[in-house]
C-alpha atoms as one frame of an Amber mdcrd trajectory, in Angstrom:
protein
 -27.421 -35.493   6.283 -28.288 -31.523   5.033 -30.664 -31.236   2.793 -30.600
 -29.738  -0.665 -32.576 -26.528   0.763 -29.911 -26.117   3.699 -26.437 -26.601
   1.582 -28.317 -24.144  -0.836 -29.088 -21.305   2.065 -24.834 -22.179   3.888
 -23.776 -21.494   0.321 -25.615 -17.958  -0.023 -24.872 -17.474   3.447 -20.727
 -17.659   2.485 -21.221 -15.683  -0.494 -23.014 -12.876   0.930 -20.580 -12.890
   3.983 -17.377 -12.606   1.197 -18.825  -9.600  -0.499 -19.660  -8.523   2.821
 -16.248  -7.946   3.643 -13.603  -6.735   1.120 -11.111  -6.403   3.701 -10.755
 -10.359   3.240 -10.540  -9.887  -0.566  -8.155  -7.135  -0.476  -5.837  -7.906
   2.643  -3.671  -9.820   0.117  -3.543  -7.208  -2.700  -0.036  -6.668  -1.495
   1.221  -9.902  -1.303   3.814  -9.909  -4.700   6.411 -12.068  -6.296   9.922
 -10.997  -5.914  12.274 -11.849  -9.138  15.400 -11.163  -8.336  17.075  -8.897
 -11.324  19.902  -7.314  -9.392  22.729  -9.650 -10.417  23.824 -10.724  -6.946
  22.367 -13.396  -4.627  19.250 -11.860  -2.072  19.381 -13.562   1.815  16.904
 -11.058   2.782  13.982  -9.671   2.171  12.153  -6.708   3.894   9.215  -4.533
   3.429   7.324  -1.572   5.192   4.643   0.801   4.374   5.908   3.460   2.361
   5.212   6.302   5.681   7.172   3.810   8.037  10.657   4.143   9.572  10.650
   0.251  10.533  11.465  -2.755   8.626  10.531  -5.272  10.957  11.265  -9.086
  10.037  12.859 -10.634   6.947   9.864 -11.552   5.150  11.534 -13.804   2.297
  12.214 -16.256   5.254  15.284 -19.407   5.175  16.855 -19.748   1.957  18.508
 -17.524  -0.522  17.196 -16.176  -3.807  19.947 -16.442  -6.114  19.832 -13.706
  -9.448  17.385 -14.531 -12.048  15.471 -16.369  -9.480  11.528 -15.852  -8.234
  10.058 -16.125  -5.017   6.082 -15.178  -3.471   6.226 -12.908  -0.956   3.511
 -12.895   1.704   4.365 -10.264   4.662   1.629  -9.183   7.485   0.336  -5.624
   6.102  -2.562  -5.909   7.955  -4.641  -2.849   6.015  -5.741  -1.730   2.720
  -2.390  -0.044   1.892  -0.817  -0.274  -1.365   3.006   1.512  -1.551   5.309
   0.054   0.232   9.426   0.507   0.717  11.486  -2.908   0.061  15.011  -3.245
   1.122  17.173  -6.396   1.000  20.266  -7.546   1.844  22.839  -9.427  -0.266
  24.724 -12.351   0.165  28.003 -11.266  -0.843  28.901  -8.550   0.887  26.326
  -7.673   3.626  25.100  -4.308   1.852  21.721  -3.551   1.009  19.987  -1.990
  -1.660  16.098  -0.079  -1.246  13.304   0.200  -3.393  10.878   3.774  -2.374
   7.344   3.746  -2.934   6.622   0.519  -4.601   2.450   0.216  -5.583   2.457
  -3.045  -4.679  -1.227  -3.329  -5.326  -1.124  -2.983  -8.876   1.167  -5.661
  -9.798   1.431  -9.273  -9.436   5.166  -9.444  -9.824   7.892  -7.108  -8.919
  11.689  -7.466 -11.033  13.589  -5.674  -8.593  17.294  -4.087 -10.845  19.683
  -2.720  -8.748  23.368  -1.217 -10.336  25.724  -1.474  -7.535  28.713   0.752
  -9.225  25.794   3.393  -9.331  24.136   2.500  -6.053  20.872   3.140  -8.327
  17.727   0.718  -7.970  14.867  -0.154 -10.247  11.547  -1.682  -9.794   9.449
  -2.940 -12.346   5.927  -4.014 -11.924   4.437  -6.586 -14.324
């Protein structure tokens, strides 16, 4: 059984150790929620550092996101950045529509607009 004195010193012990390391606290400052505002259905979701050339995987995983929907996104971005490129695919067609520069770090939620006559895209942080 612990003692009073011992859950007392594992408790400042966790604390300390979480301010000790912000990298914990802000490795998912990135992680968003993806509303879908662009009027067609999304299948894919992906998103790279803002300086990358690579997508790497669909991060919105099975399913589809149909228009007016929501979904979290949690993708692997590993370090303290914060602007990020999104590009995903759409159901009816195959094309794709991308989002530059994105401050992902400031927002909780992202309402991603895209006009497809215009091939002009919108993202809105909230």
């Amino acid at each position: 059984m612990l003692s009073v004195r011992k859950i007392f010193s594992l408790s400042v012990f966790f604390m300390a150790l979480s301010v000790a390391s912000p990298s914990v606290s802000i490795a998912s400052d990135a992680d968003f929620v993806l509303k879908n505002r662009t009027g067609y259905q999304i299948d894919e979701v992906y998103v790279s550092k803002h300086s990358s050339k690579n997508w790497g995987p669909d991060v919105m995983g099975t399913g589809a996101l149909g228009d007016g929907e929501n979904v979290k996104i949690v993708f692997p971005h590993g370090s303290e950045a914060c602007h990020f490129d999104i590009k995903v695919k759409y159901h009816d067609d195959g094309s794709m529509a991308e989002w530059g520069d994105v401050n992902l770090c400031d927002f909780d939620s992202i309402s991603l607009y895209w006009d497809a006559n215009k091939q002009v895209t919108r993202a809105v942080g909230e």
